[in-house]
SEBA-46440 format. One record per residue (C-alpha): y, z, x; residue in one letter. Coordinates in steps of 0.001 Angstrom, whole numbers, plus 500000, padded with zeros to 6 digits. Layout:
N
@north:Y, up:Z, east:X, type:A
...
! end
This chain:
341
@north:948501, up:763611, east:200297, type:X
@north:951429, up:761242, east:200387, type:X
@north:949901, up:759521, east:202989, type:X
@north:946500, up:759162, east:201954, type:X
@north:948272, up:757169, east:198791, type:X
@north:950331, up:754991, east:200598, type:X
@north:953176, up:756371, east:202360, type:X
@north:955058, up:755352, east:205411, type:X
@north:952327, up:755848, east:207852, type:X
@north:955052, up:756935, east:210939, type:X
@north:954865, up:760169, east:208845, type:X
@north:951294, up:760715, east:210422, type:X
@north:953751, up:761857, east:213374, type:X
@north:954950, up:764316, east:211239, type:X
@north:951108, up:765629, east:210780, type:X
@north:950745, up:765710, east:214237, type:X
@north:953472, up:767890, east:215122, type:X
@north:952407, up:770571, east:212553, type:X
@north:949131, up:770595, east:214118, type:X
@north:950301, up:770933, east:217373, type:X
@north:952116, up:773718, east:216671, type:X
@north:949416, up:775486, east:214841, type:X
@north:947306, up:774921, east:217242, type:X
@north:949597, up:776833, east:219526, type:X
@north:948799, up:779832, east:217178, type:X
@north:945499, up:779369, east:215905, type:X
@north:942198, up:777112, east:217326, type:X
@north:940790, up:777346, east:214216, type:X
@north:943101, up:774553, east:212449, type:X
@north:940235, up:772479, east:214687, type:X
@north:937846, up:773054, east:211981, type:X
@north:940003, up:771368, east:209355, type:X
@north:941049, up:768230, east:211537, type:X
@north:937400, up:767664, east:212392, type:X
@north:937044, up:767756, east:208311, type:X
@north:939530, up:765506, east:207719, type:X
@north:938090, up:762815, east:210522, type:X
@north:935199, up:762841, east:209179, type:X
@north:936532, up:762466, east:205992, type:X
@north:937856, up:760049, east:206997, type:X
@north:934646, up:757689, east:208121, type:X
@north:932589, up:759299, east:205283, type:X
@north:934543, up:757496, east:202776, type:X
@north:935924, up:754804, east:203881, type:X
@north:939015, up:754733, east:205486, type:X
@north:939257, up:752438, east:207744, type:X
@north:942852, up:751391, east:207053, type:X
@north:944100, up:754792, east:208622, type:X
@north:941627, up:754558, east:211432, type:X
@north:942720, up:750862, east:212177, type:X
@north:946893, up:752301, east:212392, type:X
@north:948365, up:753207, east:215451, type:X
@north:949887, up:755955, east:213973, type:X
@north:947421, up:758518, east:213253, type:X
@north:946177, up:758303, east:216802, type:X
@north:949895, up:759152, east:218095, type:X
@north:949665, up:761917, east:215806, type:X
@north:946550, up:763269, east:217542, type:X
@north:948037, up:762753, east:221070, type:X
@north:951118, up:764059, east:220020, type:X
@north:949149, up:767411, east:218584, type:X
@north:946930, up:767505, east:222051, type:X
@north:949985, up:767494, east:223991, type:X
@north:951521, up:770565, east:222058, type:X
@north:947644, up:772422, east:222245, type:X
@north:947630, up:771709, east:225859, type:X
@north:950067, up:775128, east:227104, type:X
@north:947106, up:776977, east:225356, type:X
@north:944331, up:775222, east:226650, type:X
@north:945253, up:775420, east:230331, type:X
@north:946391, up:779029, east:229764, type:X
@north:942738, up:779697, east:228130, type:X
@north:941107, up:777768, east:231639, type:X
@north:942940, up:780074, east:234199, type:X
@north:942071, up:783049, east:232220, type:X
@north:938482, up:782957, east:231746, type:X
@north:938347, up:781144, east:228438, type:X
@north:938903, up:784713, east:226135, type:X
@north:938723, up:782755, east:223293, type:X
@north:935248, up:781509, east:223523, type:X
@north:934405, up:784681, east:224663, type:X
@north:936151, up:786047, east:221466, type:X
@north:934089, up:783535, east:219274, type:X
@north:930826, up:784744, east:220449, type:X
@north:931539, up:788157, east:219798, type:X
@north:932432, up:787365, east:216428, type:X
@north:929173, up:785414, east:215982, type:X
@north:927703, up:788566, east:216913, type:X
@north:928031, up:789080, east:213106, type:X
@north:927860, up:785935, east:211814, type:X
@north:925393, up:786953, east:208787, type:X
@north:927745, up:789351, east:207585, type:X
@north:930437, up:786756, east:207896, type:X
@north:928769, up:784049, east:205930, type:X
@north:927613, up:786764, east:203200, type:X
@north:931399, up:787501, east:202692, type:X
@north:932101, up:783569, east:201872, type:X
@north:931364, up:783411, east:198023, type:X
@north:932821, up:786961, east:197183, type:X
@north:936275, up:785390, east:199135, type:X
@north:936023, up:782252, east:197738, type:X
@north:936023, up:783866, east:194137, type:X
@north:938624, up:786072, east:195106, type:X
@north:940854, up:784087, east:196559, type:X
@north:940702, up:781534, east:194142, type:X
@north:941409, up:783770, east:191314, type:X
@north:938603, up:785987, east:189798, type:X
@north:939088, up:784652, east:186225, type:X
@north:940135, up:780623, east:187526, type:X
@north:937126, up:780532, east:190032, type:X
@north:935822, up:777839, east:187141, type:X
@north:939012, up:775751, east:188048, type:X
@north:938543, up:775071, east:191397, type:X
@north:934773, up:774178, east:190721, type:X
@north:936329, up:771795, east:188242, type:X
@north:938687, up:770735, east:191161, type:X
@north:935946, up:769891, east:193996, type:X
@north:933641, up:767854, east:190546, type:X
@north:936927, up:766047, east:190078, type:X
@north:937864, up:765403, east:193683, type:X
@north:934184, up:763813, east:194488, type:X
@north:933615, up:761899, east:191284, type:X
@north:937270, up:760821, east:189048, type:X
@north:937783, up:757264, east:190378, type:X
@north:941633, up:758799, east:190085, type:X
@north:940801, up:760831, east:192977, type:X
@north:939275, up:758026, east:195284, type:X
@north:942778, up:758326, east:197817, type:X
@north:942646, up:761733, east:198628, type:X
@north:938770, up:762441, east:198516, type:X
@north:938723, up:762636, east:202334, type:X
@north:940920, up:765517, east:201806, type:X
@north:938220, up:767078, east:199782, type:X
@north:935383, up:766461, east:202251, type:X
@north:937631, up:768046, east:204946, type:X
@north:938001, up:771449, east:202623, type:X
@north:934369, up:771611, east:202137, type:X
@north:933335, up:770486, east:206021, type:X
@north:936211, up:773381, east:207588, type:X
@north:934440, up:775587, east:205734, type:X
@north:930849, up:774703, east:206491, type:X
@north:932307, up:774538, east:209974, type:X
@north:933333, up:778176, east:210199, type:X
@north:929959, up:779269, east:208449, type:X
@north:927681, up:777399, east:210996, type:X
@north:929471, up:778643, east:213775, type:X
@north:929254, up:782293, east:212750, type:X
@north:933346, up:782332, east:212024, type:X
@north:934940, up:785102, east:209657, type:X
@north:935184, up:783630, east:205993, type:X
@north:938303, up:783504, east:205638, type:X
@north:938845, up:781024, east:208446, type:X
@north:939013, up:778142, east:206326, type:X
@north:939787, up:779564, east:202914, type:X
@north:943078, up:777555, east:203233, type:X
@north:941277, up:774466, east:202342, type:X
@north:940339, up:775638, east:198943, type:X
@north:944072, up:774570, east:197773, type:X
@north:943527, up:770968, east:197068, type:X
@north:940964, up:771723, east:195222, type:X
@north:942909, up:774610, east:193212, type:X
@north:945447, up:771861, east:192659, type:X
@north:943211, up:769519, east:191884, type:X
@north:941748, up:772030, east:189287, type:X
@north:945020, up:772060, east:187526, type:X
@north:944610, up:768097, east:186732, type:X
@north:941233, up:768741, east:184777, type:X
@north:942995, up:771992, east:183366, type:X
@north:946260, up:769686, east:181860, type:X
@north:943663, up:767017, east:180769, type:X
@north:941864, up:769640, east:178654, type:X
@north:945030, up:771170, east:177342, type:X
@north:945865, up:767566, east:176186, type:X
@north:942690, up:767160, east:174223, type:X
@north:944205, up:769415, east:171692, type:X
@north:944876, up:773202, east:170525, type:X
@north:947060, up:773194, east:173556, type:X
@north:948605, up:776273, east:172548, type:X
@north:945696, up:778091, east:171843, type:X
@north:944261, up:777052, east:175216, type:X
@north:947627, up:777324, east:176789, type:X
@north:947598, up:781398, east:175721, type:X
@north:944095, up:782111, east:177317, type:X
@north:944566, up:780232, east:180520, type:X
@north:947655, up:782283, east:180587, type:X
@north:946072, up:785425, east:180260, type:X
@north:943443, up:784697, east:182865, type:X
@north:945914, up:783867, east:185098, type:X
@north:947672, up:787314, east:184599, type:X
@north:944767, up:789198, east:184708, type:X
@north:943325, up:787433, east:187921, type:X
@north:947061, up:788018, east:189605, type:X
@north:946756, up:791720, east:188461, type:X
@north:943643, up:792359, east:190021, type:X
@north:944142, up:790278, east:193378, type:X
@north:947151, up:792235, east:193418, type:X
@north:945305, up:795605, east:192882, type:X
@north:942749, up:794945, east:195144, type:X
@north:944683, up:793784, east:198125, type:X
@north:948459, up:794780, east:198070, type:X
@north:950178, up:798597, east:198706, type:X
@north:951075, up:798979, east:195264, type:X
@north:949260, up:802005, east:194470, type:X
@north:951177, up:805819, east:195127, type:X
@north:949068, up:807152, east:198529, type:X
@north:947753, up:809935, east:196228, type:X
@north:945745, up:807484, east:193781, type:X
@north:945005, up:805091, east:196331, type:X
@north:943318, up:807737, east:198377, type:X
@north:941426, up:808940, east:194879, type:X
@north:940375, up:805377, east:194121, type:X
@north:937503, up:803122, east:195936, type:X
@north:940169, up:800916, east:197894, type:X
@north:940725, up:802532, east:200731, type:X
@north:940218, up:800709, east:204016, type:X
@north:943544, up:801169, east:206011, type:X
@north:942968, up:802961, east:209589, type:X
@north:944600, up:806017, east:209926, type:X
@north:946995, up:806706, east:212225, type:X
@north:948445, up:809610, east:214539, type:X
@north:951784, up:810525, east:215727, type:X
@north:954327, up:809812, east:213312, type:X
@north:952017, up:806750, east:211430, type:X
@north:953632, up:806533, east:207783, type:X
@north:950704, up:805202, east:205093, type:X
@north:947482, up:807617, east:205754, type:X
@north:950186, up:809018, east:208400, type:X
@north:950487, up:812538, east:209795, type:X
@north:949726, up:814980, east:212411, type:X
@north:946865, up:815709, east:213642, type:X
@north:943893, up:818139, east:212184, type:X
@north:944672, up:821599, east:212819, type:X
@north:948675, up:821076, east:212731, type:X
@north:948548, up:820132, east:216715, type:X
@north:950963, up:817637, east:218313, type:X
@north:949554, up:815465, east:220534, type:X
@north:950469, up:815598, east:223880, type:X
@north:953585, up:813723, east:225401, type:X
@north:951910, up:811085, east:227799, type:X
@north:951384, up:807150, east:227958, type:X
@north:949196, up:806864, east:225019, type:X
@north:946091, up:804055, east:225306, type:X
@north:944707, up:802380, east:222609, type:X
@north:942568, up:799829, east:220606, type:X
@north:945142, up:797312, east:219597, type:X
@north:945109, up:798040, east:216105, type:X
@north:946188, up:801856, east:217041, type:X
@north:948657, up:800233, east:219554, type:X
@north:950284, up:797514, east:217048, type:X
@north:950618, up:800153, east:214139, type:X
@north:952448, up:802889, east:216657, type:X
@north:954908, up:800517, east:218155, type:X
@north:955618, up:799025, east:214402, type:X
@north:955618, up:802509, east:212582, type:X
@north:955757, up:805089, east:215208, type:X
@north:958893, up:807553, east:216416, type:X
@north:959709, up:808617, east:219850, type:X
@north:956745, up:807708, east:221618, type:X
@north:955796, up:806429, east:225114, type:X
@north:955086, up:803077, east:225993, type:X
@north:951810, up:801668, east:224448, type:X
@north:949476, up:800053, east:226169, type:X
@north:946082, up:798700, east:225173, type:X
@north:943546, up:797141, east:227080, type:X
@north:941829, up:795453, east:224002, type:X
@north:941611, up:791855, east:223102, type:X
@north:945296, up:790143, east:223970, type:X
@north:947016, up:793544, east:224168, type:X
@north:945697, up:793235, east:227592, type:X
@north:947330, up:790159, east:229253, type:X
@north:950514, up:792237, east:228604, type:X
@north:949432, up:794290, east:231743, type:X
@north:948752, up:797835, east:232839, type:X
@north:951235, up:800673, east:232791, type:X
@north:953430, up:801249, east:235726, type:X
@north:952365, up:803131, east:238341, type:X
@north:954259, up:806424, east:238406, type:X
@north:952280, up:806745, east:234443, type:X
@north:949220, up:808949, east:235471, type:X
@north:949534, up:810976, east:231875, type:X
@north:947315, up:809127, east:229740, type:X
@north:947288, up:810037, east:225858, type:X
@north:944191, up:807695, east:224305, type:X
@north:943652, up:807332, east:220721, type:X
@north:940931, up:805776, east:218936, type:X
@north:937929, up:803744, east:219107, type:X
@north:938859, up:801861, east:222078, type:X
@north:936864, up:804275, east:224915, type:X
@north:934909, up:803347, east:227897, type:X
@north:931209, up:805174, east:227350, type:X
@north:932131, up:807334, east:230883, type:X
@north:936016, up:807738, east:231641, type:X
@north:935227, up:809431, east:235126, type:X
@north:935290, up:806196, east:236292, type:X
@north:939352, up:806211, east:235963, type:X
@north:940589, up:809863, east:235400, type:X
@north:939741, up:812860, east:237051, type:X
@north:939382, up:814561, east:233702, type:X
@north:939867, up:814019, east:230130, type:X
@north:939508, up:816503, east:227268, type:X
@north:939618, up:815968, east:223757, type:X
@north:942632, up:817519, east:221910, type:X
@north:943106, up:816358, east:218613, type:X
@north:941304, up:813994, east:215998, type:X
@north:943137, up:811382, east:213581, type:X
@north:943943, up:812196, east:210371, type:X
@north:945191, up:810355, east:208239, type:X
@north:945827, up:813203, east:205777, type:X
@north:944632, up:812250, east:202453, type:X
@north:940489, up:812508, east:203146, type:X
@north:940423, up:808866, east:203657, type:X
@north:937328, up:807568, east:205051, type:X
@north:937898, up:804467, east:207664, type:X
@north:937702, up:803040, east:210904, type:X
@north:940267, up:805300, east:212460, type:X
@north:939570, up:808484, east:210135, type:X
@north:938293, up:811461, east:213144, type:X
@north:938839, up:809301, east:216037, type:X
@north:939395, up:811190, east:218898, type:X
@north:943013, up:811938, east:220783, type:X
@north:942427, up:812530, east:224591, type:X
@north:944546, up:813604, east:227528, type:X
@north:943315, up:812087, east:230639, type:X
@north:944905, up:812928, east:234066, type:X
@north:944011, up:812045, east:237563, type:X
@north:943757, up:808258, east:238323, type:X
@north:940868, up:807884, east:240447, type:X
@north:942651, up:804038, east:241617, type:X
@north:945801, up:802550, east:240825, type:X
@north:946622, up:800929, east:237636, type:X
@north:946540, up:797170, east:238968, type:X
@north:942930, up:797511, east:240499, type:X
@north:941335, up:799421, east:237344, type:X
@north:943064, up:797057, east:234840, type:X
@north:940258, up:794194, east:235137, type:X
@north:937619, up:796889, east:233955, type:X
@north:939259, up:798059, east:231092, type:X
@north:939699, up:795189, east:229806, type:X
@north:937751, up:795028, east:226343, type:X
@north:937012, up:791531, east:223853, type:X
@north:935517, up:791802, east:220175, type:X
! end
């Protein structure tokens, strides 16, 4: 923003480094720097194309992306391969961007940041910064066209939230500010409430289980929210447990006394195979190959997840297996349980 209205352009090298680094994390933040380029051009810009410095800022954010782009070439490219399984849904993606959009932007204030993006593309006052708006609204066409999850780009709906809050003071100022003042107040509250209902732990387990919310996986062994043991009272077996890697995440953050987790899903499995004196294998959850007689010997189904409170989700009677036997040793079977979505 400062820049776009005149500031010492040098701090484009500032821009540059944050991108980099987010980059490191996230290939997604290409979306928004396409937007703003293009935002650039479409309206006008030409004295921050002409400078130097926004062009050290984008060599300066390649060079920090470029770790994760030759670890993504000498490892298949997982991320593309990640993105096209996501596409795989891509209608139920883009059906989920309005409902996000009007949640995230506060259920009673959606109006404001439609007054935001009118103000943004039309109020002369906003000529400086309108490539920032066309960046917003191309990240997030961006994400839709390529099949991304909505809330990819949702970040870019803040300038135009803050934007909102200009047409917002400007209407307070017309008069009965008070009066105005009291119900934006009490929208605010009441959208805050209900984001907060909808989306945070702040509901007892009891009346979140009795209420329409729930959508947090279950877990086994030891798991605290929807925690427990399994059905039936039964332990599950001492072993290397194997899992999908939102099983394996939630037992190493929540979990007591277990074995070592390993997961072959998604990155869980670039952190490489358990060692080779593990042939005990306790798996739990979703994550199962459609015939595991290609690896064990035998496996045999000895408890189901529950989370203990009848809540129905992803997790909620997911099997708990004991496999023994390794049919090959854990370095040479690794590549074929490896799973992406």
């Amino acid at each position: 923003m400062r820049l776009l209205a005149g500031a010492d352009r040098r701090l484009w090298l500032v821009v540059g480094l944050a991108a980099g680094t987010g980059l490191e994390n996230k290939d997604t933040l290409l979306f928004l720097a396409a937007g703003l380029a293009m935002g650039l051009v479409l309206t006008r810009r030409w004295d921050v194309v002409r400078s130097p410095w926004p062009w050290a800022a984008t060599g300066i954010a390649l060079l920090l992306w470029a770790p994760n782009l030759a670890w993504q070439a000498t490892n298949g490219w997982p991320q593309l391969t990640m993105a096209s399984r996501i596409a795989g849904y891509a209608a139920d993606n883009r059906a989920q961007i309005v409902p996000l959009l009007w949640l995230f932007t506060g259920p009673l204030l959606f109006v404001v940041s439609a007054a935001g993006v009118a103000w943004v593309f039309r109020s002369r006052d906003a000529a400086r910064w309108r490539a920032i708006g066309v960046a917003g609204l191309l990240a997030l066409a961006l994400a839709a066209v390529t099949g991304g999850k909505a809330y990819y780009a949702i970040g870019g709906v803040a300038v135009f939230m803050a934007a909102g809050s200009i047409v917002v003071d400007r209407w307070l100022a017309r008069g009965h500010a008070r009066l105005k003042g009291a119900g934006f107040a009490v929208a605010a509250a009441m959208s805050g409430v209900l984001i907060g209902y909808l989306t945070l732990p702040v509901l007892p387990l009891t009346a979140y289980a009795a209420s329409s919310l729930p959508t947090a996986a279950g877990i086994c062994l030891h798991g605290r929210r929807g925690g427990g043991r399994p059905a039936g009272g039964r332990a599950c077996p001492s072993g290397d447990p194997d899992y999908d890697y939102s099983e394996a995440s939630a037992l190493v953050l929540l979990g007591s006394g277990l074995p070592p987790v390993y997961s072959g899903h998604n990155a869980y499995w670039a952190w490489g195979p358990p060692p080779a004196r593990r042939t005990v294998i306790v798996h739990v959850g979703d994550w199962r190959p459609a015939d595991w007689s290609r690896f064990f010997i035998g496996c045999h189904d000895v408890a189901r997840i529950d989370n203990g409170l009848g809540i129905q989700n992803g997790e909620q009677g997911k099997a708990v297996s004991v496999c023994t036997g390794l049919k090959a040793p854990w370095t040479s079977m690794w590549s074929g349980l490896r799973t992406i979505s």
